[in-house]
C-alpha positions in Angstrom: 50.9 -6.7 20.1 49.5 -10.4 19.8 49.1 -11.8 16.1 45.2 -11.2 17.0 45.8 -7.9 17.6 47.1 -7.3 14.1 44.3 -8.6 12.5 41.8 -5.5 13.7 42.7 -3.5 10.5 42.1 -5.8 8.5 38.6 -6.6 9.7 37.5 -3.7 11.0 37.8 -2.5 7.2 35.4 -4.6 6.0 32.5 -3.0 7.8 32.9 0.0 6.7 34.3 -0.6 3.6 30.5 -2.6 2.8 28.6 0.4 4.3 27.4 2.3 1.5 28.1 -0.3 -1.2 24.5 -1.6 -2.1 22.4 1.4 -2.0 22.0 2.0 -5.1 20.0 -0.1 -8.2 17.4 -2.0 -6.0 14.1 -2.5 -8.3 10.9 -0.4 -7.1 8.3 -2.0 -4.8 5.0 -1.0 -3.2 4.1 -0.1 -0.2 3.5 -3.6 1.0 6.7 -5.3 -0.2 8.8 -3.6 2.5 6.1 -4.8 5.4 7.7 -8.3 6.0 10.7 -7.4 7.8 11.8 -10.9 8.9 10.7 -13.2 5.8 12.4 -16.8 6.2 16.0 -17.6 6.0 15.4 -19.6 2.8 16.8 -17.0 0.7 20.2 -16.5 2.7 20.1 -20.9 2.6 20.2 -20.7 -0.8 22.7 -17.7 -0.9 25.2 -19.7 1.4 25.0 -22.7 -0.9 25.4 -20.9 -4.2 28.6 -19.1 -2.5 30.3 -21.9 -1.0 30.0 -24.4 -4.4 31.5 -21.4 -6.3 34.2 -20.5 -3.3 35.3 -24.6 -2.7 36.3 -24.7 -6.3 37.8 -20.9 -6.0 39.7 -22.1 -3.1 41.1 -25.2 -4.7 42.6 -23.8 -7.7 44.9 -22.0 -5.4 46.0 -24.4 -3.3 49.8 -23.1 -3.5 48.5 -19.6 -2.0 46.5 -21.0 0.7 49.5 -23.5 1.7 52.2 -20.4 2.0 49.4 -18.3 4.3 49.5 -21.8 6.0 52.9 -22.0 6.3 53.8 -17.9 7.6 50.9 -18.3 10.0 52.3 -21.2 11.8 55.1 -18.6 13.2 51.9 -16.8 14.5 50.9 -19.6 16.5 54.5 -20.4 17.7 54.0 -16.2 18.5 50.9 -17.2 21.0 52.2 -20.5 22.3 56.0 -19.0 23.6 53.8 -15.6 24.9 51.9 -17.5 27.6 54.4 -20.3 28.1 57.3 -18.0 28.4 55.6 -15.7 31.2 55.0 -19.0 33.5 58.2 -19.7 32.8 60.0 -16.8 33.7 57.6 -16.5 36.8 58.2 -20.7 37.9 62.0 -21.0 37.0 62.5 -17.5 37.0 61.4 -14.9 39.6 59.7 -17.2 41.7 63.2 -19.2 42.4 65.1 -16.3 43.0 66.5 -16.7 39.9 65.5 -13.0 37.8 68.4 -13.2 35.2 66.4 -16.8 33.7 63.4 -14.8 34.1 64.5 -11.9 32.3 65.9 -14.6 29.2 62.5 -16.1 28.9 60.9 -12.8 28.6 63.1 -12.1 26.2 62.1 -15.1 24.4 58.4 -13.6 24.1 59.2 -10.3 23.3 61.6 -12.2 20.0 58.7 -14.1 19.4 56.2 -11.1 18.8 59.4 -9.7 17.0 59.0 -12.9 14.8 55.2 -13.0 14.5 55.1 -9.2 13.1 57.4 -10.5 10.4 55.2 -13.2 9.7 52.0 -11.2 9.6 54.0 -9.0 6.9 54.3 -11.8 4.9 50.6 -12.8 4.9 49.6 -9.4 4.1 51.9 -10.1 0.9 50.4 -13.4 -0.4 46.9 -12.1 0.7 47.0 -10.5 -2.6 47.4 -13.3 -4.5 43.7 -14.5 -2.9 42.0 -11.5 -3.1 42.5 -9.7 -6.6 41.3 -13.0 -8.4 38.1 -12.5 -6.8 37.7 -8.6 -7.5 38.6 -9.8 -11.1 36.4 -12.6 -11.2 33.3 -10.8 -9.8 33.8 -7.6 -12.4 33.9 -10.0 -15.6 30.6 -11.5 -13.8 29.0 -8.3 -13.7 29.8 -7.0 -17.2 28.9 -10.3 -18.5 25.4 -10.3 -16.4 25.0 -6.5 -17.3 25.6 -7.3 -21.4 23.8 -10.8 -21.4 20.3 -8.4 -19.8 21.3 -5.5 -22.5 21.2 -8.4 -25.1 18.2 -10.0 -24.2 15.8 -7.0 -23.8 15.6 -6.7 -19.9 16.9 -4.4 -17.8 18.5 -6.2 -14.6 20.2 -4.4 -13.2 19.4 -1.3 -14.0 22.3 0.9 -15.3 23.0 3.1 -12.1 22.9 -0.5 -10.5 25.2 -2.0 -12.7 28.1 0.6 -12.4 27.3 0.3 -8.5 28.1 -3.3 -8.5 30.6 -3.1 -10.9 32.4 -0.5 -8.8 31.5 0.3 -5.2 30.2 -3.4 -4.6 32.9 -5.1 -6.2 35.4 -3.2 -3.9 33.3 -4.2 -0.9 33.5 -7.2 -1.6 37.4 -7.7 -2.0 37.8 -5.6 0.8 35.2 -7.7 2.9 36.7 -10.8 1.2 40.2 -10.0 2.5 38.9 -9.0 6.1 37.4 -12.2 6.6 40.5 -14.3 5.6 42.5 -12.6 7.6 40.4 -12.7 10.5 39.8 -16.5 10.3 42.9 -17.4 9.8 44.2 -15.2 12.8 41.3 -17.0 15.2 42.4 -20.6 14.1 46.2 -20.4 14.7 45.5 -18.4 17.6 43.6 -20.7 19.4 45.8 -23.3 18.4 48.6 -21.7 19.7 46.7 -21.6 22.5 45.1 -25.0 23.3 49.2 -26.5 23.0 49.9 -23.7 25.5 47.8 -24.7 27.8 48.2 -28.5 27.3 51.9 -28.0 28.1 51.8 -25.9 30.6 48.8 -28.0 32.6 45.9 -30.2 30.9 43.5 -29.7 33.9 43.7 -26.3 32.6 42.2 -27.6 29.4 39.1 -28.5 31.3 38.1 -25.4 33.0 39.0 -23.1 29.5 37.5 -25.6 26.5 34.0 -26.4 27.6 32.9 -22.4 27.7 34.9 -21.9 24.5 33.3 -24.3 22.9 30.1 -23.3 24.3 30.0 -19.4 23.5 31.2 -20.9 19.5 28.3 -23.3 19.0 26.0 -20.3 20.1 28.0 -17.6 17.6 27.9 -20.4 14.8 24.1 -21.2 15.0 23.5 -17.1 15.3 25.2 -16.4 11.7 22.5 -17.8 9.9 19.8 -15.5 10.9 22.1 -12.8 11.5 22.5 -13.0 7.9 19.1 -13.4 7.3 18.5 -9.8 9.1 21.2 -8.5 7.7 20.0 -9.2 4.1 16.4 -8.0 5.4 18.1 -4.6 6.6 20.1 -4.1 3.0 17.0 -4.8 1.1 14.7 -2.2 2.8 17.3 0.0 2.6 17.5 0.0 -1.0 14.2 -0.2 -1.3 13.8 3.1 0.9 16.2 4.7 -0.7 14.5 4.0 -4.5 10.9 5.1 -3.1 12.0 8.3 -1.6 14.6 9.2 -4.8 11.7 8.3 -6.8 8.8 10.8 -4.8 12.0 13.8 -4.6 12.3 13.8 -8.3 8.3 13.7 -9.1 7.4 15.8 -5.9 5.7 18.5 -8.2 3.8 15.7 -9.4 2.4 14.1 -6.5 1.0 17.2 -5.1 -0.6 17.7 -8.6 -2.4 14.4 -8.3 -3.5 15.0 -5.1 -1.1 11.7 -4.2 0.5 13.3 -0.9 -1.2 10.9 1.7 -1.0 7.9 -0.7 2.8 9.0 -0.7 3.9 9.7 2.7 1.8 5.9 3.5 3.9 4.0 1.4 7.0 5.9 2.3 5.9 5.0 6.3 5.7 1.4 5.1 9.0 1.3 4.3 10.5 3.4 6.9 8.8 1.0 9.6 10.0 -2.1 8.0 13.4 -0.4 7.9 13.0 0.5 11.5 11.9 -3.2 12.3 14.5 -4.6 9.9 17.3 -2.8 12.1 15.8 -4.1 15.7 15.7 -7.4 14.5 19.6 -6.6 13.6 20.6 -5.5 16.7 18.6 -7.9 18.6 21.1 -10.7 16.5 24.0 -8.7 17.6 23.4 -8.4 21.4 23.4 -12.7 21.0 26.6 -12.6 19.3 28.1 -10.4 22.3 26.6 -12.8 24.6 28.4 -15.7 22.5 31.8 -13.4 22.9 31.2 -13.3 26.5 30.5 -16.6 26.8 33.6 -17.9 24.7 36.8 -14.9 25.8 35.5 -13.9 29.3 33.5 -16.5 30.8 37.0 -19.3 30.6 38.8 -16.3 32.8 36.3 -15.8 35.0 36.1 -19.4 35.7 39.7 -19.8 35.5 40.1 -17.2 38.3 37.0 -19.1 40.4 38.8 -22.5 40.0 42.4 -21.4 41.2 42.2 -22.9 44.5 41.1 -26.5 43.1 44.0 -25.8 40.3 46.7 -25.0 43.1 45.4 -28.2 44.8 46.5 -30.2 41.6 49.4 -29.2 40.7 49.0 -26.5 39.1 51.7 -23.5 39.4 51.2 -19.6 40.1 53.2 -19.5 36.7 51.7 -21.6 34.7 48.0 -19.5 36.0 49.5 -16.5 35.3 50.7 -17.9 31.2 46.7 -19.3 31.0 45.6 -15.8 32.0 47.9 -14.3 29.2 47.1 -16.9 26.9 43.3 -15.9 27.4 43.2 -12.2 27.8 46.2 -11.2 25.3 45.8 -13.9 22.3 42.2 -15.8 22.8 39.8 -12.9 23.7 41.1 -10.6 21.1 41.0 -13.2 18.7 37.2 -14.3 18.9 36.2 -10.3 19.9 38.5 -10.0 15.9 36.3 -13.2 14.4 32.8 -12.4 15.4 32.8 -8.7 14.6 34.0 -9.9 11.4 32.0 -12.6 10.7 29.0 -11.1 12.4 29.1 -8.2 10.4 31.4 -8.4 7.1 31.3 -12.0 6.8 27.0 -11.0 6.5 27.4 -8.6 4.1 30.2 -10.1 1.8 28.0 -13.5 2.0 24.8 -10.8 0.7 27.1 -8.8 -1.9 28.3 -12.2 -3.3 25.1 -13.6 -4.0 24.1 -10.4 -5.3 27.1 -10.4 -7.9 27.3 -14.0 -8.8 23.5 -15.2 -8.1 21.5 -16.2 -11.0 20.3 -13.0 -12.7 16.5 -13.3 -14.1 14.3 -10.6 -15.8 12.5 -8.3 -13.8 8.8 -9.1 -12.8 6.5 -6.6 -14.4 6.5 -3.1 -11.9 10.1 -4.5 -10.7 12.3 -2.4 -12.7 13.8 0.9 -11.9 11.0 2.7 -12.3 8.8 0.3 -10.0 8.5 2.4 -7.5 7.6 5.5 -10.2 5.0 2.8 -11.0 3.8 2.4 -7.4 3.6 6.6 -7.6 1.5 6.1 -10.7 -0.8 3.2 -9.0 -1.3 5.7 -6.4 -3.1 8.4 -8.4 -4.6 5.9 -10.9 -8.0 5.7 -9.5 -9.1 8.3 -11.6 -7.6 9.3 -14.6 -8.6 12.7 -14.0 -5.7 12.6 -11.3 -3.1 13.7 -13.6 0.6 12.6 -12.4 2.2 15.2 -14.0 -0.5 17.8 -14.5 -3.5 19.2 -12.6 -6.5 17.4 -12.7 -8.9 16.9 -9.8 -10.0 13.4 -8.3 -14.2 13.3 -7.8 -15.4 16.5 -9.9 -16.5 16.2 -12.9 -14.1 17.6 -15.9 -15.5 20.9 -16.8 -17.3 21.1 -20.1 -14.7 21.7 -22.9 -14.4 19.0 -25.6 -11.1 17.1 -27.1 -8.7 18.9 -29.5 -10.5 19.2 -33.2 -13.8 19.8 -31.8 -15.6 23.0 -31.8 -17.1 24.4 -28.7 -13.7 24.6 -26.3 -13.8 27.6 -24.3 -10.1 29.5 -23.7 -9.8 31.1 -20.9 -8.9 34.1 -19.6 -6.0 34.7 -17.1 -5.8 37.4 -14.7 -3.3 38.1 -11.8 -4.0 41.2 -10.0 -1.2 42.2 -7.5 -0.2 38.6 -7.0 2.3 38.1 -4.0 4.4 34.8 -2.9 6.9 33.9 -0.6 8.1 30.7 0.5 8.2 31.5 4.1 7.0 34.5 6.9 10.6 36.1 6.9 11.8 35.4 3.2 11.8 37.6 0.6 9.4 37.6 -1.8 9.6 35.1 -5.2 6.6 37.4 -6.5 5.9 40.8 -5.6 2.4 42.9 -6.8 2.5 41.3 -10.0 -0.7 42.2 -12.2 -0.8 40.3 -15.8 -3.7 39.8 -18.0 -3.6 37.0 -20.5 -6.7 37.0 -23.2 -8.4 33.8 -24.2 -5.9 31.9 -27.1 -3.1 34.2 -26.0 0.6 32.3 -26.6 3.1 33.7 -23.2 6.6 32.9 -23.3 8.0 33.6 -19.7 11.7 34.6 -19.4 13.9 35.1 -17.1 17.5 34.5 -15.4 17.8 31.2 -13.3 15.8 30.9 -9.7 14.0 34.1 -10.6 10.9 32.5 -10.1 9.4 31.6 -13.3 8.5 27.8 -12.2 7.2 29.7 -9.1 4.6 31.3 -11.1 3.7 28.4 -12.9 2.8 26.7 -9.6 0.6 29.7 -8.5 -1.4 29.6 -12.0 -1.7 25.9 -11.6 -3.2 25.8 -7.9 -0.2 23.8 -6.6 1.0 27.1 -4.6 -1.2 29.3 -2.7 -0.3 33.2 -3.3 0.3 35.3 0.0 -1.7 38.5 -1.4 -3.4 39.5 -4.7 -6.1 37.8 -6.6 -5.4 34.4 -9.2 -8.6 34.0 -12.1 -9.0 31.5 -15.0 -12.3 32.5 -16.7 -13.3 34.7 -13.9 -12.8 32.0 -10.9 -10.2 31.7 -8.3 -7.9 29.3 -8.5 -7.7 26.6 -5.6 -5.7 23.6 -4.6 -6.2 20.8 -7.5 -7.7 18.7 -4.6 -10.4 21.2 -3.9 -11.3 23.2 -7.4 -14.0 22.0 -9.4 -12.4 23.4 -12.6 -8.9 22.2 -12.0 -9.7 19.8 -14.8 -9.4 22.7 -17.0 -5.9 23.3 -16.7 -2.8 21.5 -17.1 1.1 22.0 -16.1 3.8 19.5 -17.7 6.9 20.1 -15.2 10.7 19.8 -16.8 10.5 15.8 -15.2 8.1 14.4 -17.4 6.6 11.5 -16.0 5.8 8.1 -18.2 4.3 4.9 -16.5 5.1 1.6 -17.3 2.2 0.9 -18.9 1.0 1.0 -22.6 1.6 4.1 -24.7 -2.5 4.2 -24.7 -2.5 4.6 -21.1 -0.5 6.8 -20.8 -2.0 9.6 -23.2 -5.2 9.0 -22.2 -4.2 9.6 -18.1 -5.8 12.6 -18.3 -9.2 11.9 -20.7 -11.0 10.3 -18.0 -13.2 9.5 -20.9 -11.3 8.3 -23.0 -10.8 9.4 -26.5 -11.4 8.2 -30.3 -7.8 6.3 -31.6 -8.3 8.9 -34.6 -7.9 11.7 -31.5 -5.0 9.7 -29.8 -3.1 9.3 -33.8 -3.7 13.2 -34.4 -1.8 14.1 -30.8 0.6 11.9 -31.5 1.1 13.3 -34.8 1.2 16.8 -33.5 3.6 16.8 -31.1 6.2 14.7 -32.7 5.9 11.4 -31.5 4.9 9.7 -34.5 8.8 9.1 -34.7 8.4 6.8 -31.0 5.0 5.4 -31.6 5.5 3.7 -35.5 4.4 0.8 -36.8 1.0 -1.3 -36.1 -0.1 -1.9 -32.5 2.3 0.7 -31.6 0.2 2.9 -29.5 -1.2 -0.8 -27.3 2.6 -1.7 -26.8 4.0 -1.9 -23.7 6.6 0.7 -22.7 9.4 0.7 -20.6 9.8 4.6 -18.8 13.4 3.4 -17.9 14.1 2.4 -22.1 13.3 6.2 -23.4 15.2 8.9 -23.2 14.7 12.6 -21.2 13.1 13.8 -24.6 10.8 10.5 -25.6 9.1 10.9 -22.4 8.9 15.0 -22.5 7.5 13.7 -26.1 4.7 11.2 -24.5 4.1 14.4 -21.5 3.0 16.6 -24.0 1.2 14.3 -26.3 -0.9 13.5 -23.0 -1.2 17.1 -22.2 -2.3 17.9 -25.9 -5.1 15.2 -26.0 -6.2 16.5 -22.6 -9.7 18.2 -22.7 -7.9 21.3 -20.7 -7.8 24.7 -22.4 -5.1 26.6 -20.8 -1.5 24.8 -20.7 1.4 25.3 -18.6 4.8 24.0 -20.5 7.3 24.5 -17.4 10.5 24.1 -19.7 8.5 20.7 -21.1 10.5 21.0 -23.7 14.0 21.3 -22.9 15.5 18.2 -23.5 14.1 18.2 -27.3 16.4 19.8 -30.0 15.0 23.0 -31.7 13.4 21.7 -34.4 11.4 19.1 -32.1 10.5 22.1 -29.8 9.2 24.3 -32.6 7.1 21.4 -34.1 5.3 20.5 -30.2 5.4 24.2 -29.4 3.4 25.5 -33.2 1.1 22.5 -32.3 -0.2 23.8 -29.0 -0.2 27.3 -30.3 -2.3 25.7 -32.9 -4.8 24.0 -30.5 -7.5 25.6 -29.2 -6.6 27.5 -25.8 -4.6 29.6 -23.9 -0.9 28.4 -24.2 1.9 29.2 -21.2 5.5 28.3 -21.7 9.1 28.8 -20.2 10.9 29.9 -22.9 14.9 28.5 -22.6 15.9 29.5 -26.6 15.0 32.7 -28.4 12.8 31.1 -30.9 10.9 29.5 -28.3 10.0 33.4 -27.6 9.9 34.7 -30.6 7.3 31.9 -31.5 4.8 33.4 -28.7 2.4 36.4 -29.3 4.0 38.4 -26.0 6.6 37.4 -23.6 6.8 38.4 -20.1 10.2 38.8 -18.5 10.8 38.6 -14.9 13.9 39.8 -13.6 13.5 40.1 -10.3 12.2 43.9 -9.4 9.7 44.1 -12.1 8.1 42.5 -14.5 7.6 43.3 -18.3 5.6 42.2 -21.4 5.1 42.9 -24.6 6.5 41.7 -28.3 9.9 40.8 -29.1 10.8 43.6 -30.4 9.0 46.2 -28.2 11.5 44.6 -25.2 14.4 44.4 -27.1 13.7 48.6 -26.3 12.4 48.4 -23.1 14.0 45.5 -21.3 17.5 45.5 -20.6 17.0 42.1 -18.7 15.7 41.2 -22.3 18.6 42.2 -24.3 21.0 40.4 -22.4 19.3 37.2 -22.5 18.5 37.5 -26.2 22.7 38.3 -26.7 23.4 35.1 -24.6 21.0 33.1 -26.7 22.5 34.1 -29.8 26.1 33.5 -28.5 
């Protein structure tokens, strides 16, 4: 195996090895960022600057290394000069003279020199260490430093799932992509050493039918890099930003089909997708010209060398010395630059965009920019009207119907009414809910309970108009219940999911998303008050501050969900485990305060004093469905008692 040869595990890691490394922790965009899939290379100019004035000074202050991979590569090209000189001379002197036993000693003196060359290849591998773990070192005190300097002052760059990525998964890329590339460079520039003295001893009219294709097929690879990088950054950007849209429409799914946000959603998602799509064309349309510049540099000099035999016999030239240029070309050369450009092409790309990534200069994130930009973009999609609750079921173009904000007299609580209610998600599956007749009266307090998965959220989605039952009837105050998008009254309900969803707006805006007139500051105090989030919201100008969703924790923004959903004019409320991330105490206080407030009140009960607070509790367990008191199910529900006993353990 030529020295070039070796080098293919080395590079080939670094491909693969930079793969998955920069998905996560790219900051949200809209829609229309992702459109321009080839902006101008300006960005990667910069990049290649920045790295190379802080890889010269890198380089120089390990000199020593770089001399000894010097030194144990020089045996590689002696490797590649003696394997195409020692083949035309055991053809010329050897074989060809009737001598075999000198040819036989000069192939020998090849197969001793491949012999030598692995050695010296072992070596490299030894001090490549010394090179590369400085780097990976280097880069990880960057990112801790970058991640503790943004925690310090206030901003949030990157974000933390895209600080341990970088400090982890792109850190690794980058040695291992670091380490590729000096091997495969080095390989490519002894080789072709070895090489060009190989052919200038054997014949220098060789020199003139190899060098001017080789040189050609390099100019074209070189002047390709750029822009390959440039597409290569392009592809890794929408990538990232494809992958933070569509994590962020997953997790608020419920939500965007409550706003009535699905076309909205699925647009912006296309966006992306297409300037994905064009991102990877433009990739691969940058690859084929770096396959034409391989062609052009490894198989174009044999072709021509092949064409030109006759005019090379005519000058001299020996069948030997054809026969050492061919192996010079097709065992050590072609390998070589197929070794370099797939490297360079490809990890040298992504190491040069990981690099500037890790060490580029960090600034704070533009307002909408931050992990939860493209939550924001979800949120700029259903904020045409306010009544287009993200988060709860409102209904865009109708008219809220007439019930008046909390502390005002004249709200009407509804009455709920299921009568044989069926659903199924599917023709063939079994059925989530089966015949199931329940009649809530007007101000009644429901704590649903149940095992896991037995459909409780299910149910929720039905009363709320998100799901459409299969059979049976579905009435709030005597009407059906439709689709948000098409129910005049869907304004008179609302469902706060288990994801609670905050915008990155102020805390104002944010309780009043679903008062599409607005309400008194005395109104938006009292909610706050109510619910518990006096202990967020303190201090003057506290409710007009700006928030950041990605600063608070799971309970702060179930907090700011319900506060919204209690200052909401709707009457009946649907609390799908909205208060699960609070600790009891916090969960009594928000759950008293909407048993309090004039309605109807629904919840998914996850603690026994969650339903032992409500005035009946309904427990589905799969085959039937029961309600009643507490105590009446302790005796009639055996589903009951067992998940009152785990409770209490």
């Amino acid at each position: 195996m030529t020295a070039a040869g070796r080098e293919r595990t080395a590079a080939g890691a670094a491909p693969s090895a930079t793969g998955g490394a920069i998905r996560p922790g790219a900051g949200g965009t809209g829609p229309d960022d992702g459109a321009a899939a080839h902006p101008p290379t300006g960005p990667v100019r910069g990049a290649l600057h920045r790295t190379l004035r802080q890889a010269v000074p890198f380089l120089a202050r390990r000199r020593g290394v770089l001399l000894r991979l010097g030194g144990w590569s020089l045996l590689e090209s002696a490797q590649t000069f003696l394997g195409g000189y020692a083949v035309a001379a055991a053809l010329d002197r050897g074989f060809l003279a009737g001598r075999p036993g000198v040819g036989l000693v000069w192939l020998a003196v090849a197969a001793a020199a491949v012999v030598a060359g692995g050695a010296a290849t072992e070596r490299v591998f030894r001090r490549l260490a010394d090179l590369v773990e400085p780097l990976r070192d280097g880069l990880v005190r960057r990112v801790v430093s970058s991640a503790l300097s943004a925690a310090v002052a206030g901003w949030r760059s990157p974000t933390g799932h895209a600080a341990v990525s970088r400090l982890t998964h792109q850190t690794e890329a980058a040695r291992d992509g670091f380490a590729g590339l000096v091997m495969v460079t080095r390989s490519f520039v002894f080789t072709a050493a070895g090489v060009v003295a190989g052919l200038a001893a054997l014949a220098p009219a060789l020199l003139v039918v190899v060098l001017p294709p080789l040189a050609a097929g390099l100019v074209l690879f070189t002047a390709a890099l750029r822009p390959m990088a440039a597409r290569q950054r392009d592809f890794l950007r929408t990538d990232e930003e494809l992958a933070a849209r569509l994590g962020s429409d997953v997790a608020g799914l419920r939500d965007v089909v409550a706003c009535g946000a699905e076309a909205r959603t699925e647009d912006a998602a296309g966006s992306l997708i297409d300037a994905q799509t064009r991102a990877a064309g433009a990739l691969a349309r940058w690859a084929a010209v770096r396959t034409l510049a391989l062609g052009l540099a490894g198989q174009a000099p044999v072709v021509l060398l092949l064409a030109t035999a006759p005019w090379l016999l005519d000058r001299g030239v020996t069948a030997g010395e054809l026969l050492g240029a061919l192996t010079y070309l097709t065992q050590a050369l072609l390998p070589a630059l197929n070794t370099l450009m797939t490297g360079l092409g490809a990890a040298g790309t992504r190491l040069l965009v990981i690099l500037d990534r890790l060490t580029g200069p960090g600034e704070p994130p533009a307002p909408g920019s931050t992990s939860a930009g493209a939550a924001e973009g979800r949120a700029a999609s259903c904020a045409p009207s306010r009544a287009r609750a993200h988060g709860a079921v409102a209904v865009p173009g109708h008219p809220a119907p007439p019930v008046r904000p909390p502390g005002e007299s004249g709200g009407t609580a509804p009455r709920l009414e299921l009568r044989s209610l069926s659903f199924s998600y599917g023709p063939g599956a079994m059925p989530v809910i089966d015949g199931l007749d329940l009649l809530v009266e007007p101000g009644e307090h429901l704590a649903v309970v149940g095992p896991s998965g037995i459909g409780k959220s299910t149910l929720f989605g039905l009363v709320a108009g998100l799901l459409e039952p299969d059979r049976g009837q579905l009435l709030i105050g005597g009407r059906p219940v439709h689709r948000p998008d098409r129910d005049v009254f869907a304004a008179g309900r609302v469902l706060i999911p288990q994801e609670a969803y905050v915008f990155g707006g102020s805390l104002r805006d944010n309780l009043l998303y679903l008062c599409p007139d607005g309400a008194p500051t005395a109104s938006v105090e009292a909610a706050v008050r109510a619910v518990g989030l006096d202990r967020v919201a303190h201090g003057p100008g506290a409710l007009d501050a700006r928030i950041d969703p990605a600063a608070l924790s799971e309970g702060e923004r179930q907090l700011v969900a319900l506060a919204r959903a209690y200052l909401a004019p709707a009457r009946l409320v649907l609390l799908d485990e909205a208060t699960c991330h609070l600790d009891p105490a916090a969960e009594a206080r928000a759950e008293r305060a909407f048993a309090d407030r004039p309605g109807t009140l629904l919840v998914i009960a996850h603690r026994l004093s969650s339903a032992r607070r409500a005035d009946r509790v309904l427990v589905l367990d799969g085959v039937t469905a029961t309600a009643g008191r507490h105590e009446e199910l302790l005796e009639r529900s055996e589903t009951y008692r067992d998940l009152v006993g785990h409770w209490q353990a």
